[in-house]
Steps between C-alpha positions, in 0.01 A plus 500: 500500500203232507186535642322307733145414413224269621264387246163289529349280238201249372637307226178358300486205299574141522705566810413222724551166483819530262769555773447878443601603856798264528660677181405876674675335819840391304480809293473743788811337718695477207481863427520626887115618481333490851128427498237226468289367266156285535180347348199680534151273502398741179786298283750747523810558644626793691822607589711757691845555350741756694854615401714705233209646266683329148546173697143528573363615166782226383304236687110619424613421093634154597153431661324614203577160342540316803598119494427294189164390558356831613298742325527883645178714320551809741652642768407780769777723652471750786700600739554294843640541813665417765244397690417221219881394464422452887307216401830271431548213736735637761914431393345462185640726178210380270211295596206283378183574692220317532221563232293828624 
């Protein structure tokens, strides 16, 4: 039986600029992952993945490296919730949101 989880994370890094959150946007529908994912005006990028917990730890790897011209030096992972994945644009299943 899989678990559901929710997780939340700042990807550090050269992260912006180098179609970062388009690959976390074709990543995440082509796995099923619900969420969102957005600049942040520090240089990161954060992102709220939800769905089966390997699918999800599946998906945090394959941002580790990101697209080619990206550069991930860290990453912080917490929990979320559902009041973040409530963030999504509405009929959405995964979103890019403006930079916060």
């Amino acid at each position: 039986m899989s678990t559901q989880v929710i997780r939340h994370i700042t990807f550090h890094g050269r992260v912006q600029g180098v179609g970062y959150r388009a690959f976390v946007e074709h990543e995440a529908l082509t796995r099923g992952i619900e969420g969102w994912v957005r600049n942040r005006r520090d240089g990161s990028v954060e992102a709220l993945f939800a769905g089966d917990d390997e699918v999800v730890r599946d998906m945090i790897d394959a941002c580790r490296q990101g697209p080619f011209s990206a550069r991930v030096d860290a990453l912080d992972q917490r929990e979320g919730t559902d009041a973040e994945l409530k963030l999504r644009a509405p009929g959405e299943v995964f979103s890019v949101l403006a930079t916060a």
